[in-house]
C-alpha positions as a Python dict, from the first residue, in 0.01 Angstrom:
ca = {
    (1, 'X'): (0, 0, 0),
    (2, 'X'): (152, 335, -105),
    (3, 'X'): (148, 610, 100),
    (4, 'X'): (-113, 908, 235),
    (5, 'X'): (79, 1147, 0),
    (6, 'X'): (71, 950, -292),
    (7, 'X'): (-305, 771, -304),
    (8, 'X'): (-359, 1182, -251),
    (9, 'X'): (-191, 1268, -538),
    (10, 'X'): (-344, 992, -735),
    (11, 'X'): (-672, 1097, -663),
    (12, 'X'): (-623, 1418, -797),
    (13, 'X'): (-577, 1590, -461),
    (14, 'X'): (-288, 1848, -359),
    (15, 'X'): (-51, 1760, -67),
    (16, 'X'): (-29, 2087, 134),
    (17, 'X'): (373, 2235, 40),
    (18, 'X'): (451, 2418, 375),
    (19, 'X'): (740, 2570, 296),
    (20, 'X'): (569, 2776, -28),
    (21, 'X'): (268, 2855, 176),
    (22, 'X'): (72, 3202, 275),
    (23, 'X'): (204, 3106, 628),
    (24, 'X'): (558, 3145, 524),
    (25, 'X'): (503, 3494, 308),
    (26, 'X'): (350, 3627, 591),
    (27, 'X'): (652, 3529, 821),
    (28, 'X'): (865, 3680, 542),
    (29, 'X'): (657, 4071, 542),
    (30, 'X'): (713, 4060, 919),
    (31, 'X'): (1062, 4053, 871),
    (32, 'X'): (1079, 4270, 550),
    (33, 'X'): (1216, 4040, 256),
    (34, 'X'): (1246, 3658, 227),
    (35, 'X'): (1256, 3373, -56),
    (36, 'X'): (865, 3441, -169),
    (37, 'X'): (807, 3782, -175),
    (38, 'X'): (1206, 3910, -247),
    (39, 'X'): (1349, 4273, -117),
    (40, 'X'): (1389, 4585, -229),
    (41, 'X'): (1166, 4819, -119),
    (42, 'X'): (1105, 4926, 273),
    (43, 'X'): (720, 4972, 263),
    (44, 'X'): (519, 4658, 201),
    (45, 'X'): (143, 4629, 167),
    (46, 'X'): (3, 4240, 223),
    (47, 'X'): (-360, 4228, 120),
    (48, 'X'): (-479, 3863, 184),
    (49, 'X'): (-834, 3835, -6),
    (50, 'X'): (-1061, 3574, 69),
    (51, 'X'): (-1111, 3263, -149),
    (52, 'X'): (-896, 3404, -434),
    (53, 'X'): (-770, 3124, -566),
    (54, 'X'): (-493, 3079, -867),
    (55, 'X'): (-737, 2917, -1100),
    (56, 'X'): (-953, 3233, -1066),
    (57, 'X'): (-735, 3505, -1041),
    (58, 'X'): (-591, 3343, -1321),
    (59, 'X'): (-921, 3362, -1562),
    (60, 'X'): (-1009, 3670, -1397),
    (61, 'X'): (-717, 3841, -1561),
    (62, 'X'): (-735, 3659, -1853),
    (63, 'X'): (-1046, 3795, -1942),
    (64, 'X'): (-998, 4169, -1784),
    (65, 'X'): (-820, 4361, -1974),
    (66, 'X'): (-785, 4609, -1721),
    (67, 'X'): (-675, 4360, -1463),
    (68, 'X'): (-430, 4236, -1717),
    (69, 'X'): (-309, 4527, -1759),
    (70, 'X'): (-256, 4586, -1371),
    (71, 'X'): (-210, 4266, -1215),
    (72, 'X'): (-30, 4106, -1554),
    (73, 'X'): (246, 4354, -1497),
    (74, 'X'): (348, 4224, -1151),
    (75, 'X'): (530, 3835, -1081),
    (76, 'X'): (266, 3590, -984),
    (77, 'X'): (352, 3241, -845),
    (78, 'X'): (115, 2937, -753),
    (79, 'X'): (173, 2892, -362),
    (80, 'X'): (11, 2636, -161),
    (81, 'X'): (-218, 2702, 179),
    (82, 'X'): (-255, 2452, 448),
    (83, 'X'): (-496, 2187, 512),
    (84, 'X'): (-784, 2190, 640),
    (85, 'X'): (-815, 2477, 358),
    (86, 'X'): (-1106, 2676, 562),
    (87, 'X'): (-1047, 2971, 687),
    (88, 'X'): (-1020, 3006, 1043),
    (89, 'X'): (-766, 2676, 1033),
    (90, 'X'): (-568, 2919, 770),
    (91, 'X'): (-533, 3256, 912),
    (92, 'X'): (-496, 3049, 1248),
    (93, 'X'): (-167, 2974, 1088),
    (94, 'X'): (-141, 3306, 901),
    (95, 'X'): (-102, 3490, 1225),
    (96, 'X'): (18, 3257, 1427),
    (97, 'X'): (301, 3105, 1252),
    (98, 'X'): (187, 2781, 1395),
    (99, 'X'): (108, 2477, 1161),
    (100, 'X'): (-274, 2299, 1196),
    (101, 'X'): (-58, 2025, 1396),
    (102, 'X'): (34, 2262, 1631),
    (103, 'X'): (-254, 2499, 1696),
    (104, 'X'): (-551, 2236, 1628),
    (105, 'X'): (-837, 2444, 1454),
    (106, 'X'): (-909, 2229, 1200),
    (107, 'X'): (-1291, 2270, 1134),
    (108, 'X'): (-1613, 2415, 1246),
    (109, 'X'): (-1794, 2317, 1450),
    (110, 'X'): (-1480, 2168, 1664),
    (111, 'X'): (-1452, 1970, 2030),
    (112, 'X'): (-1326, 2145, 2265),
    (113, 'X'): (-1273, 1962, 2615),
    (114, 'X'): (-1319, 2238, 2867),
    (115, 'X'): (-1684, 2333, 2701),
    (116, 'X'): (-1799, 1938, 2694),
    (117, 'X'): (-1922, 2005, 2365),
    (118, 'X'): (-1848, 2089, 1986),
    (119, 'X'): (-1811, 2474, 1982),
    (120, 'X'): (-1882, 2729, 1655),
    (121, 'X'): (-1519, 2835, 1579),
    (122, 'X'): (-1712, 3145, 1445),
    (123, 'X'): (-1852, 3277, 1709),
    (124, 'X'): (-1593, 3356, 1877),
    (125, 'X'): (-1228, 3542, 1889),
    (126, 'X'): (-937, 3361, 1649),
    (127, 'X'): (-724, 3552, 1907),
    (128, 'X'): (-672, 3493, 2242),
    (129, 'X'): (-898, 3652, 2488),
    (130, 'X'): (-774, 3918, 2745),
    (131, 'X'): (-959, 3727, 3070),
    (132, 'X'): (-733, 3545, 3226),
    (133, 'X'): (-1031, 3261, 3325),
    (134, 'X'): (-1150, 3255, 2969),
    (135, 'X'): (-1072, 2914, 2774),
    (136, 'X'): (-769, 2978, 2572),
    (137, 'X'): (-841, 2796, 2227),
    (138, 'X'): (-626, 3009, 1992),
    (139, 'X'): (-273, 3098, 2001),
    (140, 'X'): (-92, 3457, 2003),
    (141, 'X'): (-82, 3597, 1682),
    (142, 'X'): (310, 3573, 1695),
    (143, 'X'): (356, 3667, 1328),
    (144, 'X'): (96, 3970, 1311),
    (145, 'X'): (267, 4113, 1675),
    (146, 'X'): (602, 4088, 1467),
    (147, 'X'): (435, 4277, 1225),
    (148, 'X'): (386, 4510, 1477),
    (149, 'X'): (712, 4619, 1611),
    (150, 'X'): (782, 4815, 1218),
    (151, 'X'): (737, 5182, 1241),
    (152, 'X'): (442, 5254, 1051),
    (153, 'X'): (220, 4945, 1086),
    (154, 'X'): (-106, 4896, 1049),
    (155, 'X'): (-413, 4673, 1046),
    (156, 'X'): (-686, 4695, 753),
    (157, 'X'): (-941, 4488, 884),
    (158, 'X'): (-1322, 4471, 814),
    (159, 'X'): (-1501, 4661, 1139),
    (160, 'X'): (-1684, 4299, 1250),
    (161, 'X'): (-1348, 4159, 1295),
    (162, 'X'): (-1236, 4414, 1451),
    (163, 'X'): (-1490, 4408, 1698),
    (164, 'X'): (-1541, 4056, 1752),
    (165, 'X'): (-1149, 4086, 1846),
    (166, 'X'): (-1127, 4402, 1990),
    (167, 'X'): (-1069, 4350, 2425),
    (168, 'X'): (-822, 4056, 2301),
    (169, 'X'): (-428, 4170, 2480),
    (170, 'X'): (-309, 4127, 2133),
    (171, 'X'): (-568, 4363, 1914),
    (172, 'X'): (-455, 4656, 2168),
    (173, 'X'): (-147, 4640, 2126),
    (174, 'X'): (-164, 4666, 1730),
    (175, 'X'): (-287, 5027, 1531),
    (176, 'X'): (-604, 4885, 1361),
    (177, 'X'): (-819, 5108, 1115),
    (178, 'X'): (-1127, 4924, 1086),
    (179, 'X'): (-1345, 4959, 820),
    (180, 'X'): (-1682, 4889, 697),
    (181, 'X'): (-1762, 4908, 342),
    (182, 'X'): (-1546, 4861, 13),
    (183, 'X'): (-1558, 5231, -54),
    (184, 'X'): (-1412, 5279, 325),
    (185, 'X'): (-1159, 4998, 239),
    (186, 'X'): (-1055, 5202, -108),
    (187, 'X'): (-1050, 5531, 158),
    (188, 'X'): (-834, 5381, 394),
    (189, 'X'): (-625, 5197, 220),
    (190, 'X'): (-560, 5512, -54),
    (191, 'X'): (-529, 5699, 330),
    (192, 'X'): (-250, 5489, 433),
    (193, 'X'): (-26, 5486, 89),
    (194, 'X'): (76, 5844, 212),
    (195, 'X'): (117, 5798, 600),
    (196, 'X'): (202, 5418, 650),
    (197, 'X'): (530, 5197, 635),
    (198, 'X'): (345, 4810, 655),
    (199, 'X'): (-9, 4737, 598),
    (200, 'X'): (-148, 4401, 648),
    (201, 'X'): (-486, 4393, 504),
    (202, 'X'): (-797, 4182, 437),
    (203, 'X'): (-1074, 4156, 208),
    (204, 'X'): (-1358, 3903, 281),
    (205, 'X'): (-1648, 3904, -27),
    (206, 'X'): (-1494, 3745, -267),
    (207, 'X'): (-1551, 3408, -55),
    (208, 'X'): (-1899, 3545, -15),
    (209, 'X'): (-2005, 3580, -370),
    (210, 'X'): (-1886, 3262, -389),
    (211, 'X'): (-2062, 3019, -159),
    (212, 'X'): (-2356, 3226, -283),
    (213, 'X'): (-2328, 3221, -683),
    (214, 'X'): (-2025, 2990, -734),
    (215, 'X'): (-1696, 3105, -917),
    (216, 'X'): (-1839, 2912, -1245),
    (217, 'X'): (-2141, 3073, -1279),
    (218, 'X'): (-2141, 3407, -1482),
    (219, 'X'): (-2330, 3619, -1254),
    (220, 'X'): (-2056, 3498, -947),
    (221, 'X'): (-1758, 3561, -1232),
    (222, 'X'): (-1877, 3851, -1339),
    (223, 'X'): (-1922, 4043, -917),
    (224, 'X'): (-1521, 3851, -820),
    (225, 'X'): (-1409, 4025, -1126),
    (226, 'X'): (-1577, 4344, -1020),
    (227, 'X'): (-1416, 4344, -755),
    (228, 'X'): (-1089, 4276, -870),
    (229, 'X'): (-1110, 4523, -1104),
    (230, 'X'): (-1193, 4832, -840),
    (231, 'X'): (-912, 4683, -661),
    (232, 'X'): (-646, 4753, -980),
    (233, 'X'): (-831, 5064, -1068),
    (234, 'X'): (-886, 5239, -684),
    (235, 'X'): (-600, 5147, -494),
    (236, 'X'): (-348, 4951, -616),
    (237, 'X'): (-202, 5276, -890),
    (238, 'X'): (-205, 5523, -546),
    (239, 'X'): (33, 5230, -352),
    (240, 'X'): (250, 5221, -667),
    (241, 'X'): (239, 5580, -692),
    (242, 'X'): (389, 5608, -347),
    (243, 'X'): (671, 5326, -386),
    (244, 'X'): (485, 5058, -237),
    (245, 'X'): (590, 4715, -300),
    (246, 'X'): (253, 4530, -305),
    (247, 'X'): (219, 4139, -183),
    (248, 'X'): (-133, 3979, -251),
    (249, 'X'): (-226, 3597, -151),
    (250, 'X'): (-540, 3417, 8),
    (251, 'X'): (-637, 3195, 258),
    (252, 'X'): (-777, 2941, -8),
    (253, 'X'): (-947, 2872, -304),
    (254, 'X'): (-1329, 2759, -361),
    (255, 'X'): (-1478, 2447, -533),
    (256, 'X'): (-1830, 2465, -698),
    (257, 'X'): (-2089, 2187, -625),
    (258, 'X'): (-2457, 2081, -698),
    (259, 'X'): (-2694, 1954, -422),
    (260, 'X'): (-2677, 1627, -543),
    (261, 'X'): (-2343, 1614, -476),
    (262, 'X'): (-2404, 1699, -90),
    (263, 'X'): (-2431, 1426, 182),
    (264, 'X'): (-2648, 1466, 496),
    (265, 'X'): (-2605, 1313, 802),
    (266, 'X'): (-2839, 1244, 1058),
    (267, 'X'): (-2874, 1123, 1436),
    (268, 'X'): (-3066, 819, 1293),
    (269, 'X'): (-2769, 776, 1029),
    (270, 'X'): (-2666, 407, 1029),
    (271, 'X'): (-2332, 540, 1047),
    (272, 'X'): (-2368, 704, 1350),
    (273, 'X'): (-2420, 376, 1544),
    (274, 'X'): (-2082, 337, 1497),
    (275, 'X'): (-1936, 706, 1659),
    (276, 'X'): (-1883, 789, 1999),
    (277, 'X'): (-2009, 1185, 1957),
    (278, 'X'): (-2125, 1338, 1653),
    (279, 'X'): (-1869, 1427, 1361),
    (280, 'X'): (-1704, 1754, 1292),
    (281, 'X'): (-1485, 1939, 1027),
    (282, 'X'): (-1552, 2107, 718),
    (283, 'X'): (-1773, 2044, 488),
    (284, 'X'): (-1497, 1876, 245),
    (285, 'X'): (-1306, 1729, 546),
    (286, 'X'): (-1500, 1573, 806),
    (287, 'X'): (-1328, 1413, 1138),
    (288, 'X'): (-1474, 1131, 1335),
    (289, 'X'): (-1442, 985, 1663),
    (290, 'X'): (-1513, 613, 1656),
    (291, 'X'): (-1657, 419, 1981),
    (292, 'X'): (-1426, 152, 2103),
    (293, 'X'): (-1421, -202, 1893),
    (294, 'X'): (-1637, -42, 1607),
    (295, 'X'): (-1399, 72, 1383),
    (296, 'X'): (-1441, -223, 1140),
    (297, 'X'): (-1795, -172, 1144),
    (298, 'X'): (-1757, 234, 1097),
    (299, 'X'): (-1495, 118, 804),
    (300, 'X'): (-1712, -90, 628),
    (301, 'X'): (-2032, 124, 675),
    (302, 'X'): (-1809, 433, 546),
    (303, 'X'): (-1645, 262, 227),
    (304, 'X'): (-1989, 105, 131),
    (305, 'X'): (-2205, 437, 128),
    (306, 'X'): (-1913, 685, 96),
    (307, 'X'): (-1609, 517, -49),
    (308, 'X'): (-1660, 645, -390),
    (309, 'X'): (-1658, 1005, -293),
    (310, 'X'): (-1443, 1035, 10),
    (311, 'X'): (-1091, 911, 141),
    (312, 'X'): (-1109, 716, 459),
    (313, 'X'): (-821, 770, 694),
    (314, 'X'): (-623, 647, 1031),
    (315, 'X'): (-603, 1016, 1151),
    (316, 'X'): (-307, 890, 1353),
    (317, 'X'): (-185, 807, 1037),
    (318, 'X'): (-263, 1147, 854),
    (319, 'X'): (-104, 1327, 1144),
    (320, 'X'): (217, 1082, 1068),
    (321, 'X'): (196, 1163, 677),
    (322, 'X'): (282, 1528, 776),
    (323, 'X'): (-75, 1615, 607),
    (324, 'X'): (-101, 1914, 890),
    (325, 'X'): (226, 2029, 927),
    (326, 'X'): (423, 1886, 1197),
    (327, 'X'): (402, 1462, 1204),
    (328, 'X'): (285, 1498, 1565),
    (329, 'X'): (26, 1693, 1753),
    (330, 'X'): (50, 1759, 2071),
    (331, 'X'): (-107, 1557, 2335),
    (332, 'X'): (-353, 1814, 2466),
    (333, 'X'): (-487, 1886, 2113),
    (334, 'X'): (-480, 1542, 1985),
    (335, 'X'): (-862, 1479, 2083),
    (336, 'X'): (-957, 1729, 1810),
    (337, 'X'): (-825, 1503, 1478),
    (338, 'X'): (-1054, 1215, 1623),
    (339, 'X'): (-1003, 866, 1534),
    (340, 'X'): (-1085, 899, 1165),
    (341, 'X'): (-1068, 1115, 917),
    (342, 'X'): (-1255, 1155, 525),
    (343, 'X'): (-1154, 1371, 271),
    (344, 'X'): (-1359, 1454, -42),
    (345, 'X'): (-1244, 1354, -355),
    (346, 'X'): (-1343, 1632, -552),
    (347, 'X'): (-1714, 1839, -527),
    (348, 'X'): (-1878, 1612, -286),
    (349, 'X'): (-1989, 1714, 72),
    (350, 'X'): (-2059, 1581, 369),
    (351, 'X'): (-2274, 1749, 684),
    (352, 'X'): (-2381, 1634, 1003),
    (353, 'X'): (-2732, 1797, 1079),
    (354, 'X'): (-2786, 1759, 1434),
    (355, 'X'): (-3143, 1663, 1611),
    (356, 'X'): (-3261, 2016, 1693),
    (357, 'X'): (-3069, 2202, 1364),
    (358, 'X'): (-3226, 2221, 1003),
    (359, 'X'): (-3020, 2212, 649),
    (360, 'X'): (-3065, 2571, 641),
    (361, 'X'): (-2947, 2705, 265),
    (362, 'X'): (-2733, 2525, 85),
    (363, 'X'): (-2402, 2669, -35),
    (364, 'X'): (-2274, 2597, -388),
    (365, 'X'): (-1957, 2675, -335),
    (366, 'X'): (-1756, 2528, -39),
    (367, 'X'): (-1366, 2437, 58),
    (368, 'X'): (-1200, 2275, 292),
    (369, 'X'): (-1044, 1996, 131),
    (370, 'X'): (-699, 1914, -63),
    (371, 'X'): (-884, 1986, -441),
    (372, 'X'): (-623, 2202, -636),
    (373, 'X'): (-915, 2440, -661),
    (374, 'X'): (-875, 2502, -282),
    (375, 'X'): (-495, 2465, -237),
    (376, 'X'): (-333, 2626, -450),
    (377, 'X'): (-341, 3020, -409),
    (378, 'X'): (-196, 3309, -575),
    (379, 'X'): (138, 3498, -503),
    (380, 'X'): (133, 3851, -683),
    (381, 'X'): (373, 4069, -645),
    (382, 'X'): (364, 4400, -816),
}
């Protein structure tokens, strides 16, 4: 039997490359030049947008001719994210420095010990909280803090963030501009080519526009290039203008899907007579905890009804494989990758709907997984 990497890879799947990853350019703008992003210039703006990934940048510019003429002047390179490829797991790492293996968000909803429960990663702060008796379940955004210490820094972040994040030690310590509309984001950011040094920024819709229209439809093409385009036109001349040395990237990519393509789970799921608690992950990567002497039973179940969409896994194995980083996870996060672990093989889905929860809408576009739709991100430079 070959090899996690390599059945991967013969599925069609990406194995995450760590060392060309998002979390390594952002190590590299903290300290001012690097491998990815090069040297030259002192002030650096890093714009991470949201579900940008190379595939449609790539078309995006290929049928713009403004962004062609804009973006197609700069050095662009395919870069890899990590895995899972959803974003809290990824700008967990982004700010962090810290691998999945080592910080352990890896999904939404996730188990977290000292709640007794699975917890909504989204409702709550990705950095750690001020209050000393509050449940520590993120790490200190080492990277961003680094970030920091340049003259001239600051943080473009959309207001909501800002605010869901704003009594955390480390958000006080930073200068933040919030803001709350693309036209304030244009503002700020055309604000800051005159007055700041380092800028590390964010933009969030394009992953909206996405799990509501999909990349592939025209209407969803036609807003992500929209946006793109006010992007090249607004701000990116006025950073040029001012000698800026401009670093774009993403936290991952999106995959399209149909409905038919998405699997529900249930409490009444055959499956489920197999697990010791209820599954968790992402949508394309789905962890499970299996009760003791039924993981035959869960194996068979699984390849019968899933084994032509999804990869079944020892997660002690996947941790081994280096899938997450680090071959290891520590011992007080090692609950969290469960027994078992399934990985889409391309568009399929897979979501547990608990007793008292409905479907609610269904997104078509999703990520998550190891697809090279979702993986593999853009590094611009211009």
């Amino acid at each position: 039997m070959g090899s996690i990497r390599s059945e991967l890879e013969s599925a069609g799947l990406v194995f995450p490359d760590f060392r060309r990853s998002n979390v390594e350019v952002a190590k590299e703008v903290a300290k001012g030049d690097g491998a990815l992003i090069g040297n030259g210039r002192s002030k650096l703006f890093f714009l991470t947008i949201d579900a940008l990934g190379y595939d449609l940048l790539e078309k995006a510019v290929a049928k713009s001719r403004l962004l062609k003429g804009v973006f197609g002047k700069g050095s662009l390179e395919r870069i890899s994210t990590v895995f899972p490829s959803f974003t809290p797991t990824v700008f967990t790492s982004i700010d962090s420095g810290l691998l999945p293996s080592e910080h352990g968000i890896i999904g939404s909803p996730l188990p977290i010990k000292e709640y007794g429960a699975l917890r909504d990663i989204f409702g709550v702060s990705w950095w750690p909280a001020a209050n000393e008796d509050a449940v520590v379940l993120f790490p200190q955004p080492k990277t961003v803090l680094q970030m920091a210490k340049h003259k001239g820094f600051f943080y473009l972040q959309d207001e909501k963030i800002v605010r869901k994040s704003e009594k955390t030690d480390a958000m006080k310590s930073i200068r933040v501009l919030p803001y709350i509309s693309q036209d304030d984001f244009v503002f700020q950011a055309r604000k800051l080519a005159k007055t700041a040094r380092l800028v590390y920024a964010y933009i969030w819709e394009l992953d909206h526009v996405q799990h509501v229209y999909t990349k592939t439809a025209k209407q969803g093409f036609e807003v992500v290039t929209y946006l793109l385009e006010r992007l090249a036109e607004k701000v990116i001349p006025y950073l040029q203008k001012e000698g800026w040395r401009i670093i774009i990237t993403s936290d991952h990519g999106q995959l399209s899907t149909k409905r038919k393509d998405a699997i529900f789970l249930g409490p009444n799921s055959k499956i489920m007579q197999d697990l010791a608690m209820p599954p968790w992950g992402t949508e394309s990567t789905m962890f499970f905890e299996v009760a003791e002497s039924r993981e035959k039973s869960f194996e068979t179940r699984f390849g019968q009804h899933f084994g032509n969409r999804f990869l079944l896994y020892d997660s002690e194995e996947a941790i081994r494989s280096g899938l997450f980083g680090r071959g290891y996870v520590k011992p007080a996060l090692r609950y969290r990758f469960g027994t078992h672990i399934a990985i889409s093989k391309g568009s399929y889905t897979l979501r547990y709907v608990a007793p008292s929860s409905t479907i609610g809408k269904f997104g078509l576009g999703h990520h998550g997984g190891l697809t090279k739709e979702e993986m593999q991100i853009p590094l611009l430079i211009l």
